[in-house]
Biotite code that builds the C-alpha atoms (Angstrom):
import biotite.structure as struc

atoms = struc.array([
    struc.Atom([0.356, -19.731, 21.064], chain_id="A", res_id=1, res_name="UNK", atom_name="CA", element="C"),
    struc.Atom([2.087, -17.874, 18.550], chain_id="A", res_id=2, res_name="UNK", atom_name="CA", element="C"),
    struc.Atom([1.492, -14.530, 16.544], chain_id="A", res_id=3, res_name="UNK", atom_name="CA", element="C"),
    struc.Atom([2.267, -13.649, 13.119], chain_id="A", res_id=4, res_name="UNK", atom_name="CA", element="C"),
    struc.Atom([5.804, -12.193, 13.864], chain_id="A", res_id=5, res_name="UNK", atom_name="CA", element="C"),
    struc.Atom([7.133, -15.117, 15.357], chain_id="A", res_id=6, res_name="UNK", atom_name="CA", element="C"),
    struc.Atom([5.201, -17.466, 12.729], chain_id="A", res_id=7, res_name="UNK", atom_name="CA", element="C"),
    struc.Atom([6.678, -15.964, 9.418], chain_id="A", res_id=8, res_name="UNK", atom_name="CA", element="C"),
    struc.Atom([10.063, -15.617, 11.034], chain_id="A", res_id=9, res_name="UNK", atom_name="CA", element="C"),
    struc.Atom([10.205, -19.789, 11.139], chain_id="A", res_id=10, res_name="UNK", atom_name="CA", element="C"),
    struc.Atom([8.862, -20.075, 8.332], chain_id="A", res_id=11, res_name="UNK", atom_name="CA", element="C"),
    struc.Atom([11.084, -21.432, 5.149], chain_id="A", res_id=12, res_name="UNK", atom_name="CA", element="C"),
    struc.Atom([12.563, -18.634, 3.255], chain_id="A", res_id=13, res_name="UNK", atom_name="CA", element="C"),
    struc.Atom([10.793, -19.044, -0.470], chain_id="A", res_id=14, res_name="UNK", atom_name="CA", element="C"),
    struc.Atom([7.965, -18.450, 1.860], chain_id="A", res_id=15, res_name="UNK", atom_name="CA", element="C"),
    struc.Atom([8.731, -15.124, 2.713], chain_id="A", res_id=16, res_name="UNK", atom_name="CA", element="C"),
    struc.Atom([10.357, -14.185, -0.616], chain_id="A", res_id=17, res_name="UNK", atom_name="CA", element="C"),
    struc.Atom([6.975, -14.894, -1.969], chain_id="A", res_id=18, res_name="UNK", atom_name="CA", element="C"),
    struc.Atom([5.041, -12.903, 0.570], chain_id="A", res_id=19, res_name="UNK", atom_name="CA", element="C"),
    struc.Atom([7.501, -10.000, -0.166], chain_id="A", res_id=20, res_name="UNK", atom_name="CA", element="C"),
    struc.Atom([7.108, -10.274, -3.516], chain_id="A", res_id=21, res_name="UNK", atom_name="CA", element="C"),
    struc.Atom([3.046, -9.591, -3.552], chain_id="A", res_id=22, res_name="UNK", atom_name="CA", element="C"),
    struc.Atom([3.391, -7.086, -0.990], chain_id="A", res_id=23, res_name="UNK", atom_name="CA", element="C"),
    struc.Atom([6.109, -5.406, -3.246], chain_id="A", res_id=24, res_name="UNK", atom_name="CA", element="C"),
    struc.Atom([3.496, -5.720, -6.075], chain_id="A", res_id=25, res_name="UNK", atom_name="CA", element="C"),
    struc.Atom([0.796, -4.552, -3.918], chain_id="A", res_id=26, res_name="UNK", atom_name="CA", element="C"),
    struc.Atom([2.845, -1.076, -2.718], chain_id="A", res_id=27, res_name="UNK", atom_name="CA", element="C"),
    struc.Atom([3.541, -0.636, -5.950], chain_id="A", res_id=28, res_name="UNK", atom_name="CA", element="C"),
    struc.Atom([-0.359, -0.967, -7.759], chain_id="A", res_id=29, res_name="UNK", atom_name="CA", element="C"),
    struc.Atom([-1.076, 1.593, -4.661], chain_id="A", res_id=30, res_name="UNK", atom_name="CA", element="C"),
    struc.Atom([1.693, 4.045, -5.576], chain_id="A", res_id=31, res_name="UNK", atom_name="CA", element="C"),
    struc.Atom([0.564, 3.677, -9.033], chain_id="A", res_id=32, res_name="UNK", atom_name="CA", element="C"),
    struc.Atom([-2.991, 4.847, -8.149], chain_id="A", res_id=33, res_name="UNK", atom_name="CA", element="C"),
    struc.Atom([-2.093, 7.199, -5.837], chain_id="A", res_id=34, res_name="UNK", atom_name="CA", element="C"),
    struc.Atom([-0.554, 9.163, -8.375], chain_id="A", res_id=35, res_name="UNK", atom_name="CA", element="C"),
    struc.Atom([-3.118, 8.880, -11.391], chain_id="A", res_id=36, res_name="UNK", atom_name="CA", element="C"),
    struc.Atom([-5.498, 10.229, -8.617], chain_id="A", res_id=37, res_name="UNK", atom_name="CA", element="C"),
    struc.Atom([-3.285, 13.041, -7.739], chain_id="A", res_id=38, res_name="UNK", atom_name="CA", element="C"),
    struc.Atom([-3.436, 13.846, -11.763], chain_id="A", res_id=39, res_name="UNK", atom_name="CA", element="C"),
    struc.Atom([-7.384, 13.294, -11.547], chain_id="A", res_id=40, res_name="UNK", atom_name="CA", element="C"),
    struc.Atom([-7.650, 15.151, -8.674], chain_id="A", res_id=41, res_name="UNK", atom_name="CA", element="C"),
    struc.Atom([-5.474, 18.152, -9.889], chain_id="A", res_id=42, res_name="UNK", atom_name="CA", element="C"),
    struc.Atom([-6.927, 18.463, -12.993], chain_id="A", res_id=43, res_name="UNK", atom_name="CA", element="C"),
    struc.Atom([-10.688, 18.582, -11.950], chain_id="A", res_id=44, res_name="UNK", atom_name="CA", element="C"),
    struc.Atom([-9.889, 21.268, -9.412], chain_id="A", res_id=45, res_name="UNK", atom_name="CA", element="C"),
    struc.Atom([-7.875, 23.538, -11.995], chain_id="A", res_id=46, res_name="UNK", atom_name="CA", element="C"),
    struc.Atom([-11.576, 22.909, -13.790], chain_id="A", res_id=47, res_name="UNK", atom_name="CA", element="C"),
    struc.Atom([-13.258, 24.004, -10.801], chain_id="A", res_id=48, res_name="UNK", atom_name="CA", element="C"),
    struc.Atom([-14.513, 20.660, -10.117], chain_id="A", res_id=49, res_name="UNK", atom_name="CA", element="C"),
    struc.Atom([-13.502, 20.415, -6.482], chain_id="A", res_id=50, res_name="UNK", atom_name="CA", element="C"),
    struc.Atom([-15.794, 18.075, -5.106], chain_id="A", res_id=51, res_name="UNK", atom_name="CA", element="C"),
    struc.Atom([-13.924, 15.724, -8.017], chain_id="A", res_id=52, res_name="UNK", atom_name="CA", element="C"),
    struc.Atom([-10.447, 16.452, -6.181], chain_id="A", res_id=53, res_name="UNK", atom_name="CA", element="C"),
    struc.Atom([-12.147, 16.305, -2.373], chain_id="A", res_id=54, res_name="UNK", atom_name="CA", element="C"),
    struc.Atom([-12.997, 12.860, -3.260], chain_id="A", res_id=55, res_name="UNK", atom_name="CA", element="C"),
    struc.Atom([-9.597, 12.148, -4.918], chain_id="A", res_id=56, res_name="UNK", atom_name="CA", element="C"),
    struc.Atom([-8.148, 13.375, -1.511], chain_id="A", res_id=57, res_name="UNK", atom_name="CA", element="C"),
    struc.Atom([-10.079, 10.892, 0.437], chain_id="A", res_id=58, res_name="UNK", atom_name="CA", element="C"),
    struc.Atom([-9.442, 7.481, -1.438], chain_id="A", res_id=59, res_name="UNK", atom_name="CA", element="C"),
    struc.Atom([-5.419, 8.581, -1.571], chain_id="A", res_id=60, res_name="UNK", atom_name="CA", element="C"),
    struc.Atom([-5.554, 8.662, 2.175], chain_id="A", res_id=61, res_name="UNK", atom_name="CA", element="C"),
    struc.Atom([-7.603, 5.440, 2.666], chain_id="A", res_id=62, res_name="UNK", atom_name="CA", element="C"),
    struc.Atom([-4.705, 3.918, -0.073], chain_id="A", res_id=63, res_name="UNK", atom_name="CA", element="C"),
    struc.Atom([-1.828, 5.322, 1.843], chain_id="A", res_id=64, res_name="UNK", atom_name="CA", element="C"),
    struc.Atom([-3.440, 3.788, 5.181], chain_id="A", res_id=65, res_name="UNK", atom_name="CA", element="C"),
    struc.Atom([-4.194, 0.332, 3.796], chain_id="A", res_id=66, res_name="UNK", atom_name="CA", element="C"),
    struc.Atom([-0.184, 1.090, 2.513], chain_id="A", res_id=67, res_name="UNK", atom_name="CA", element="C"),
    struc.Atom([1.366, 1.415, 5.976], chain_id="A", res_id=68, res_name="UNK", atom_name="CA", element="C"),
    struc.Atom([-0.549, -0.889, 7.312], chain_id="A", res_id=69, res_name="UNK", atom_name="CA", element="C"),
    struc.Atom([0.767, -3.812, 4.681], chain_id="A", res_id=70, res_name="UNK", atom_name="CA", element="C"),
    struc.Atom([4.296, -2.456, 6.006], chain_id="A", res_id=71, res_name="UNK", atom_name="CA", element="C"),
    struc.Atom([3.468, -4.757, 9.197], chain_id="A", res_id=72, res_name="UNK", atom_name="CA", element="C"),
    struc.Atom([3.652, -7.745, 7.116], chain_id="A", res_id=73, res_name="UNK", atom_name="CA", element="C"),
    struc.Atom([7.268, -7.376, 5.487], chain_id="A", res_id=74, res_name="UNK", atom_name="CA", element="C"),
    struc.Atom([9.206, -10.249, 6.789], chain_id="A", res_id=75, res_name="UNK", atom_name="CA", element="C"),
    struc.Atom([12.070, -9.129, 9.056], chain_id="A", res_id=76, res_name="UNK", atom_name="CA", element="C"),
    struc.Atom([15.777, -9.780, 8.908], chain_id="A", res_id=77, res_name="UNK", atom_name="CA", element="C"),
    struc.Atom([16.660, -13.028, 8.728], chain_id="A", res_id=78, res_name="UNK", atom_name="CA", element="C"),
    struc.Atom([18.920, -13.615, 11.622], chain_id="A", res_id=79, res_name="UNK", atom_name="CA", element="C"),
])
């Protein structure tokens, strides 16, 4: 039985530059929102709108969670 490690690294190698690619894409739609919801979240609290910016807080922690956890699925050298 195999795992996922061992399964992407036989697989062909437009096959990984694809899944690198969206993941790529993907890191880079969460950076994106990360930082309009540091601007959100900085801004409502400056208006005294903190429960604005506590929420803010929460969802850029979930995103920088569901971020390390598409790390895992980078292909690895190719050896």
């Amino acid at each position: 039985m195999s795992n996922f490690r061992s399964a992407q690294d036989k697989a062909h190698p437009n096959k990984s530059s694809t899944l690198m690619l969206a993941i790529i894409t993907l890191l880079i739609l969460i950076v994106a929102l990360q930082i309009w919801l540091l601007y959100t979240g900085l801004n409502n609290a400056l208006t005294q709108h903190a429960d604005v910016a506590l929420i803010a807080c929460i969802v850029s922690v979930l995103l920088f969670v569901a971020a390390v956890g598409l790390l895992y699925f980078l292909p690895g050298k190719r050896r």
